[in-house]
C-alpha positions as CSV (number, residue, x, y, z in Angstrom):
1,X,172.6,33.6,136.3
2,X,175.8,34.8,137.1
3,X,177.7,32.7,140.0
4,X,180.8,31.5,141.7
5,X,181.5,28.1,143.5
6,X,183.9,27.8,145.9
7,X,185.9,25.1,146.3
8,X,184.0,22.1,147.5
9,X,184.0,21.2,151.4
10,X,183.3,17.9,152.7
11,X,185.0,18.9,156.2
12,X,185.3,22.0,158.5
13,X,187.1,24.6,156.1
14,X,188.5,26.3,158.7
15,X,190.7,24.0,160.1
16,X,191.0,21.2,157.4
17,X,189.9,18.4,160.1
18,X,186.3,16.8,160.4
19,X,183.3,19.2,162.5
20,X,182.9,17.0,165.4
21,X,179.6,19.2,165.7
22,X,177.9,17.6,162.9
23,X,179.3,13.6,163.1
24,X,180.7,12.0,160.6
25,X,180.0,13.9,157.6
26,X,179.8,11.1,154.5
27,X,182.2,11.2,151.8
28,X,179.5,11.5,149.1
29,X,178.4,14.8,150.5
30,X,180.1,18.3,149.9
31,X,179.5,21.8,150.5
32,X,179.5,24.6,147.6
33,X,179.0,28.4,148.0
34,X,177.5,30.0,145.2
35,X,177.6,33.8,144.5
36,X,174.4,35.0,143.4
37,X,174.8,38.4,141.4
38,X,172.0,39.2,139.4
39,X,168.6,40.5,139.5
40,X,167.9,37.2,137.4
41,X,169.5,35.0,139.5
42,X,168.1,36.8,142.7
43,X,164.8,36.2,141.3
44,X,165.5,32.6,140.3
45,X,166.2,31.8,144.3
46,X,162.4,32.8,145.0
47,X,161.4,28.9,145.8
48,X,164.3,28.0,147.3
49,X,164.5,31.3,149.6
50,X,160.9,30.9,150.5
51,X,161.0,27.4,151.5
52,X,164.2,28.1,153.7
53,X,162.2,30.6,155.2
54,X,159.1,28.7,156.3
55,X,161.9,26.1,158.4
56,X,164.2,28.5,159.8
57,X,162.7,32.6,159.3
58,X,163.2,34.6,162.0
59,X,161.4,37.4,161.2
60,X,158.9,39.1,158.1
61,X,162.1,40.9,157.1
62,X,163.8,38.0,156.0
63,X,160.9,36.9,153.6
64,X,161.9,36.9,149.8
65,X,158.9,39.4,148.9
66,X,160.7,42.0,151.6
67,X,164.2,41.4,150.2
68,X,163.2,42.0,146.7
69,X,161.6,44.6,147.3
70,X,164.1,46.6,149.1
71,X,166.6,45.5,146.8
72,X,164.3,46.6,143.8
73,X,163.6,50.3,145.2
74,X,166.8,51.1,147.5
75,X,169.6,49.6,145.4
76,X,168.8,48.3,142.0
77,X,168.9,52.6,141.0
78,X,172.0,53.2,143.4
79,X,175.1,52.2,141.1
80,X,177.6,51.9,144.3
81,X,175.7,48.3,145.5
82,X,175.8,45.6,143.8
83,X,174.2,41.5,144.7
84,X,176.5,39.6,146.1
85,X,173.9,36.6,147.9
86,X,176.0,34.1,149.4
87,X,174.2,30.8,149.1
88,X,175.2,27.4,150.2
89,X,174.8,24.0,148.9
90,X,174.9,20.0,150.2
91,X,175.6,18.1,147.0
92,X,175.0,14.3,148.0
93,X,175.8,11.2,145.2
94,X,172.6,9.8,146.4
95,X,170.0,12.9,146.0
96,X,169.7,16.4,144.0
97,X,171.9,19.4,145.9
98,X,169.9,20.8,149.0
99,X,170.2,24.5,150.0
100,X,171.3,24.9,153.7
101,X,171.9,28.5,154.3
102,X,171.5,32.0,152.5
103,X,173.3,34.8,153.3
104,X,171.3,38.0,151.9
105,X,174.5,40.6,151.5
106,X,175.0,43.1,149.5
107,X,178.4,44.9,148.2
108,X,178.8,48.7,148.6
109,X,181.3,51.0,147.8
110,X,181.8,54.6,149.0
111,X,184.4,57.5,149.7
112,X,184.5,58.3,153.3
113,X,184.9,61.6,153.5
114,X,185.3,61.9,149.9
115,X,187.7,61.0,150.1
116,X,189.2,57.2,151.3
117,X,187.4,54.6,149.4
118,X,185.8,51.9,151.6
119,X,184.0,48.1,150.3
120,X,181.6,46.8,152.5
121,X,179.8,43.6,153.0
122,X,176.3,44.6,154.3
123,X,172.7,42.6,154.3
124,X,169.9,43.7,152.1
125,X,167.2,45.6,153.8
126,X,169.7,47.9,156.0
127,X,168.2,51.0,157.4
128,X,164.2,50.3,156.5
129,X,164.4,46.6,158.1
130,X,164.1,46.5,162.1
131,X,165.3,42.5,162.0
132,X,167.9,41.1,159.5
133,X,169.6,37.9,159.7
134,X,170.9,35.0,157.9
135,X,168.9,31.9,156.7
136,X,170.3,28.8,158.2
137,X,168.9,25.2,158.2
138,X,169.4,23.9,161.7
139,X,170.4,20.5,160.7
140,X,173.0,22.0,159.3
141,X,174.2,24.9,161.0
142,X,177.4,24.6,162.0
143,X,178.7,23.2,158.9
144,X,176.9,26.2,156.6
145,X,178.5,28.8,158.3
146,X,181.6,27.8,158.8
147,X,181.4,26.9,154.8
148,X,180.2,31.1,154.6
149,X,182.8,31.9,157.1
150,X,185.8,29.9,154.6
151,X,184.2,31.9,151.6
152,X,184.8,35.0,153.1
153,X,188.0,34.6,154.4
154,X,189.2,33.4,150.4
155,X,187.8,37.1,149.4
156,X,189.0,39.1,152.5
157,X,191.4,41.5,150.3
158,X,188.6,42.6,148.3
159,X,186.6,44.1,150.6
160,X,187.7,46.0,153.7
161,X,184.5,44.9,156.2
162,X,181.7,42.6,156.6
163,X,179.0,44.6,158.9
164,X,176.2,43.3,160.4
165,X,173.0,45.1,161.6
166,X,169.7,44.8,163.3
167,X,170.2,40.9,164.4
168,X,167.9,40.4,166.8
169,X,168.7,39.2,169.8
170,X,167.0,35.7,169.4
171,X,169.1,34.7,166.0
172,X,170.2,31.3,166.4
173,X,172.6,32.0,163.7
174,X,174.5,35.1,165.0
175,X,177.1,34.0,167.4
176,X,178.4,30.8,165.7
177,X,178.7,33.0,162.4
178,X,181.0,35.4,164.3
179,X,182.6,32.3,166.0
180,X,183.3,30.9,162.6
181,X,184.4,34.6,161.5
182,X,186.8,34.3,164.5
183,X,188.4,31.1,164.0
184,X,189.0,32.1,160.1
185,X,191.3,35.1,161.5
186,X,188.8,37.6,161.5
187,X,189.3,40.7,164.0
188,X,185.7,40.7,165.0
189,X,183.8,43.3,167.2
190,X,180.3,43.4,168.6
191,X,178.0,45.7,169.6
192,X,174.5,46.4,170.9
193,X,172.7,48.0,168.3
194,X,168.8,49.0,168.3
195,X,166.3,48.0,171.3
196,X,162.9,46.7,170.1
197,X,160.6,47.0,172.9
198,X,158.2,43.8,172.9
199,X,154.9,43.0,174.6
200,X,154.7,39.0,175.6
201,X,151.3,37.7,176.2
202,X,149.4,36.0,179.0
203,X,148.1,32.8,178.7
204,X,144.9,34.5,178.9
205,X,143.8,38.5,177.9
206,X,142.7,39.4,181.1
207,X,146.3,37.9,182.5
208,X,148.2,40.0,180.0
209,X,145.6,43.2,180.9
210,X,146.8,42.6,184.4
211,X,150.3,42.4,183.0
212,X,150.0,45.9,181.7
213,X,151.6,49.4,183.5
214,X,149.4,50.2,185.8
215,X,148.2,53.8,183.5
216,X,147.2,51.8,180.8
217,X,145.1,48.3,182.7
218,X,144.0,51.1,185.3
219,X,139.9,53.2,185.5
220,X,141.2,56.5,183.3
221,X,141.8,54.0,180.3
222,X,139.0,52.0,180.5
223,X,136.8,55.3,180.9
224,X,138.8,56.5,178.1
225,X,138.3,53.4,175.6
226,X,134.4,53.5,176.7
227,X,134.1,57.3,175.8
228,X,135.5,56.4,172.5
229,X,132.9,53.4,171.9
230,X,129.8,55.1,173.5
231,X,130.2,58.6,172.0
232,X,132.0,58.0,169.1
233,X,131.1,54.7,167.6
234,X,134.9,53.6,168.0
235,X,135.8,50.5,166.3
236,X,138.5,47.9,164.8
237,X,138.7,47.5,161.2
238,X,141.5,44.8,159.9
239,X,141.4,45.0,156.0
240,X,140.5,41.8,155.0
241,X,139.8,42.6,150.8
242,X,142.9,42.8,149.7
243,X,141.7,44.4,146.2
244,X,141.2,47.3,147.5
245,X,144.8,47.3,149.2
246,X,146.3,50.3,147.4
247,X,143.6,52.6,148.8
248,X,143.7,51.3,152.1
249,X,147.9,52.0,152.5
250,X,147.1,55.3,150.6
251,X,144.9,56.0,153.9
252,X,147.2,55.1,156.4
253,X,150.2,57.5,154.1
254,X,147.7,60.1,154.8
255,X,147.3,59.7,158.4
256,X,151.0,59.0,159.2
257,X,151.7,62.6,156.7
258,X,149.6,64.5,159.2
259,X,151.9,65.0,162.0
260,X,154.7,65.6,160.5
261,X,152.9,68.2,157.6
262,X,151.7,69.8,160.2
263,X,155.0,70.4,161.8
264,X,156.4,71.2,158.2
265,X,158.8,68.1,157.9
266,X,158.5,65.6,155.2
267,X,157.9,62.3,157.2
268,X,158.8,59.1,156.4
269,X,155.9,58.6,153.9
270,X,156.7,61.9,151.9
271,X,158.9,60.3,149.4
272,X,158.4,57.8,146.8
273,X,160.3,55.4,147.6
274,X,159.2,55.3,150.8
275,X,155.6,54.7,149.5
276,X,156.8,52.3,146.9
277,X,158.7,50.2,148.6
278,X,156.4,49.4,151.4
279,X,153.6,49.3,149.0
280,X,155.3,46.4,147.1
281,X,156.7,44.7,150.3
282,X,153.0,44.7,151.4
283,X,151.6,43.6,148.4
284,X,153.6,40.2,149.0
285,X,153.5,39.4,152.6
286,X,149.8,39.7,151.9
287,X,149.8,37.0,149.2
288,X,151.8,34.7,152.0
289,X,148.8,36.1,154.8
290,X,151.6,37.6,156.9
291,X,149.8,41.6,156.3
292,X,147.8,42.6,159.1
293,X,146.4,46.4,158.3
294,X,144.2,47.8,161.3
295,X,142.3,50.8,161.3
296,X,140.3,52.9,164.5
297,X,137.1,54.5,162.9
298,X,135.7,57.3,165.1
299,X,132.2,58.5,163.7
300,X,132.2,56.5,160.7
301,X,136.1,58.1,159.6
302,X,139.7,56.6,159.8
303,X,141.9,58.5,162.5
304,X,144.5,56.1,163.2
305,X,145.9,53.4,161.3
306,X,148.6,50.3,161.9
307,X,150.0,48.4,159.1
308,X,152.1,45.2,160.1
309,X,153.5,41.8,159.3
310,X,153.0,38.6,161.5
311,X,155.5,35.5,161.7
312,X,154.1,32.5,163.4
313,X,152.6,33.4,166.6
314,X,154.3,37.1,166.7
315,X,152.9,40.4,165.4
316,X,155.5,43.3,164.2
317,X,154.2,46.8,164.4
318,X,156.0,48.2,161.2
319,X,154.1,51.4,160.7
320,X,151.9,53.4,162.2
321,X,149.4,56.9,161.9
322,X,147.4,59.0,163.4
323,X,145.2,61.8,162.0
324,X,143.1,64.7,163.6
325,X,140.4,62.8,166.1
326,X,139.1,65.9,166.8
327,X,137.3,66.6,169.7
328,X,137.9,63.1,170.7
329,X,141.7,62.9,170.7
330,X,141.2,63.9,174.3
331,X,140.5,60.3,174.7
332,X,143.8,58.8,173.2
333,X,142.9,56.8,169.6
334,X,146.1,56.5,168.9
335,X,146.7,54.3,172.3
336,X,143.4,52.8,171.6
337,X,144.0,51.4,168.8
338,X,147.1,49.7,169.4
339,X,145.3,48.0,172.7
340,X,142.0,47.0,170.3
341,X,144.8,45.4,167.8
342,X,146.5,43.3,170.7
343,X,143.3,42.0,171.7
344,X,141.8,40.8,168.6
345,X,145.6,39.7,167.4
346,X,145.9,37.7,170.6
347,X,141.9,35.8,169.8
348,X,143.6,35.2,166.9
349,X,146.6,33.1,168.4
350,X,149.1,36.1,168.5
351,X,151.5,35.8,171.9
352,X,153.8,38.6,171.3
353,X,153.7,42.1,170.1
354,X,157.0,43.9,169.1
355,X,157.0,47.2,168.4
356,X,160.2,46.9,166.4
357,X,163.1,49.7,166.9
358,X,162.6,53.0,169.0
359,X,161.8,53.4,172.5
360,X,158.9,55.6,172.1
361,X,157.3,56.3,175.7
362,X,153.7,55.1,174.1
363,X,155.3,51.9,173.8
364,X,156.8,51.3,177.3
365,X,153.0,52.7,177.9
366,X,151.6,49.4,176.2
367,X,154.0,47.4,178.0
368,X,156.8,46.9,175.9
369,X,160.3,45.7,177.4
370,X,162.9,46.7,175.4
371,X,164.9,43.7,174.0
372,X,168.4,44.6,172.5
373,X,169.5,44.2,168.7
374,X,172.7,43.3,167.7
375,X,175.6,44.4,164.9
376,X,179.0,43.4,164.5
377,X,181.9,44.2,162.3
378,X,184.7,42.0,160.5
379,X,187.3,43.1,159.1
380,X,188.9,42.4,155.6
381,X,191.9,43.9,154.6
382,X,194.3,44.5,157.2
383,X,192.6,45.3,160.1
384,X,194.4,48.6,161.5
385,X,192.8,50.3,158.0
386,X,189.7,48.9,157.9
387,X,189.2,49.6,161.4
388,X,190.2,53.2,161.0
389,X,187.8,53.6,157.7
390,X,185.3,51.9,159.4
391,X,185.3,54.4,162.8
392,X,185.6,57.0,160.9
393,X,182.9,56.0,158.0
394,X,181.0,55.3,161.0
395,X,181.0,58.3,163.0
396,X,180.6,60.4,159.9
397,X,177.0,58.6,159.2
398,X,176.3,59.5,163.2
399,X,177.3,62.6,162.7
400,X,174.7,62.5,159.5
401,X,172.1,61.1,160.9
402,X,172.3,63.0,164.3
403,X,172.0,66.6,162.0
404,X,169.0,65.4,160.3
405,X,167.2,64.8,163.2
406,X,168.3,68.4,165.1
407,X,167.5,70.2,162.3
408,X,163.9,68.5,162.4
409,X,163.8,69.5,165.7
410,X,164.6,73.1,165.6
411,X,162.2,73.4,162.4
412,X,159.8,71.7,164.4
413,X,160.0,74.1,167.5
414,X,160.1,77.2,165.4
415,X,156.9,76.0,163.5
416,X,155.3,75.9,167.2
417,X,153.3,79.5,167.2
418,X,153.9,78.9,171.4
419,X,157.7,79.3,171.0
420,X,159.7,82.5,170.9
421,X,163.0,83.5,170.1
422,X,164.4,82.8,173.5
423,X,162.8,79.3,173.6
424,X,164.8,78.5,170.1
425,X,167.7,79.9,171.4
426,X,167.4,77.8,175.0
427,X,167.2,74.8,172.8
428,X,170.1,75.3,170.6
429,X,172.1,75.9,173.3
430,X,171.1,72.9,175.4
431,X,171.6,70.4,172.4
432,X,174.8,72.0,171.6
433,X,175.8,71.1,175.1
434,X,174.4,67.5,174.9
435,X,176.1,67.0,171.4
436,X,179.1,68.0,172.4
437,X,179.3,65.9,175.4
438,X,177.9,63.2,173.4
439,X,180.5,63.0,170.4
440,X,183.1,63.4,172.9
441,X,182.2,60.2,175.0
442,X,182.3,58.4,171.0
443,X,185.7,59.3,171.0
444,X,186.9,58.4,173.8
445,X,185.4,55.2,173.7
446,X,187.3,54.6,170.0
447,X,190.6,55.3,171.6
């Protein structure tokens, strides 16, 4: 295992003078922050990272089984990231050393515009994580992330920012980490980031029914969800042989694929790594029971499919399809299933139902209220570059991103046999108009 110490800290290593917040801190005690930078000594964490999980998670995304396997898929093949797991330790004369916080981050180096070269400190699981977040014993909180914050500030001419993403808005851990940040001379900024629209439960189902949008707890749904049982046999099915588990994901791949086949795009589940990754991440969350895997059979058939991940008393609604119902998609499965999955997930002890990032009308449908996400930005070297690189790296990857999904758009529309030439051209025209306006706001706003 490769690793680093830093220097040890038996008082506040910001300031030098004794954290109030914790008490009197004894003597014998002292803080270490190891590097971890190997696949071997990733893996080697495993016990430690899972039983700091199970005291102070936040979310399934922060379990070891999702971390590796993101890390194993995503990076491990990409030779610009490398480990850099920032993991700290209370060594006491009286007991073996005790790990109070890990910091899941990764280093990753790029050319913005091919051009300047930009380090950044980022957390594993960016981009296919909706939650991401530090692990932080409560106990000792304050203490472990000022010791991260210290660390960082020793390295701060090696990288040129620390960026943060998808921190829900619950972390207890977020704001004194960028607190710490801030008193070790970091030029800090924060931002909202994602919304993740969630569905809190009654005390009872027929409370939470009532607590429901009036289109969904009203007559057309319930005649809808009764068509679906009386005439086609409509029912829940949560995968409970987990031997069979390949198959089952291979089903809902193939129902998610449908859509976006149809409207000849790729789709989220059209790549390999896609497939693998989740596959694996599944794999173990289902060995730790967190997996739930729901399917809506119509006449005997899958239509619709929801695979998932629960933490404590919360369900996470990570990925979803829904196939060709037929004659009966007149009747709304892909609703259906989703309200047949909050009720037996709420029997079941469930009290809240996120349906993770993306604001979606079917989910403001179901009741979800959107509840923000959070990222923030440090900055390393001195800050009037890395601030620069950063905007600039930053509206680049908008600028990315925001192509992709036009050019899906426009390939959708002219795959539409009800679209003509003038229709395409109306679009074009309209989103050139809202881009513009758009990327000129960003600018303004980075002034």
């Amino acid at each position: 295992m490769s690793q680093t110490d830093a220097s040890p800290v038996s008082f506040n290593p910001v300031n030098g003078k004794p954290d109030s917040v914790l008490g009197p801190v004894p003597q014998a005690d002292e803080l270490r922050v190891q590097v971890i930078d190997t696949e071997q000594g990733f893996d080697a964490l495993e016990p430690t990272w899972t039983a700091l999980y199970d005291e102070a998670g936040t979310s399934p995304f922060q379990t070891f089984a999702w971390q590796r396997a993101w890390w194993r898929r995503y990076a491990e093949p990409d030779p610009r990231m490398r480990l850099f797991i920032l993991v700290v330790r209370r060594e006491a004369a009286d007991m073996e050393s005790a790990v109070t916080a890990i910091a899941p981050f990764l280093i990753r180096r790029r050319r913005v515009a091919w051009v300047v070269p930009i380090t950044r400190i980022e957390m594993i699981g960016r981009l296919q994580s909706d939650y991401l977040d530090l692990l932080v014993r409560p106990v000792a909180a304050s203490a472990s992330l000022a010791a991260l914050a210290g660390h960082l500030r020793r390295l701060r001419n090696r990288f040129d920012v620390l960026f943060l993403q998808d921190v829900p808005d619950h972390s207890p851990s977020f704001p004194p980490f960028l607190d710490a940040l801030d008193r070790c001379g970091f030029r800090v900024k924060r931002a909202v980031g994602e919304h993740c629209p969630r569905v809190t439960f009654g005390q009872t189902w027929e409370q939470t029914e009532q607590a429901l949008p009036s289109e969904i707890r009203g007559k057309t749904t319930r005649k809808k969800m009764r068509h679906l049982v009386m005439r086609h046999g409509a029912e829940l099915e949560l995968v409970q042989d987990l031997s069979r588990l390949d198959e089952d994901l291979a089903d809902l791949f193939a129902l998610h694929q449908q859509r976006w086949t149809k409207a000849g795009l790729s789709g989220t589940y059209g790549t390999a790594v896609n497939t693998e990754f989740l596959r694996e991440a599944a794999h173990g969350l289902a060995a730790r029971g967190q997996l739930v895997l729901a399917f809506l059979r119509l006449d005997g058939g899958r239509v619709a499919g929801i695979c998932g991940f629960r933490h404590r008393d919360e369900f996470h609604s990570y990925a979803a399809g829904l196939g060709d119902a037929g004659e009966a998609a007149r009747y709304s499965p892909g609703m259906a299933v989703h309200l047949m999955l909050m009720r037996a997930l709420f029997e079941d002890g469930v009290r809240v139902y996120d349906h993770l990032r993306g604001t979606e009308p079917y989910k403001a449908h179901l009741g979800g209220i959107p509840v923000p996400t959070w990222r923030a930005a440090a900055f390393g070297r001195p800050a009037g570059l890395g601030r620069g690189v950063c905007i600039v790296e930053g509206l680049l990857w908008s600028a990315q991103r925001r192509f992709e999904y036009e050019r899906q758009q426009l390939q959708a529309l002219r795959a539409n046999p009800a679209c003509g030439a003038a229709d395409v051209r109306r679009h074009v025209a309209e989103r050139l108009a809202a881009n513009f306006t758009d990327v000129a706001s960003r600018l303004r706003r980075h002034r």
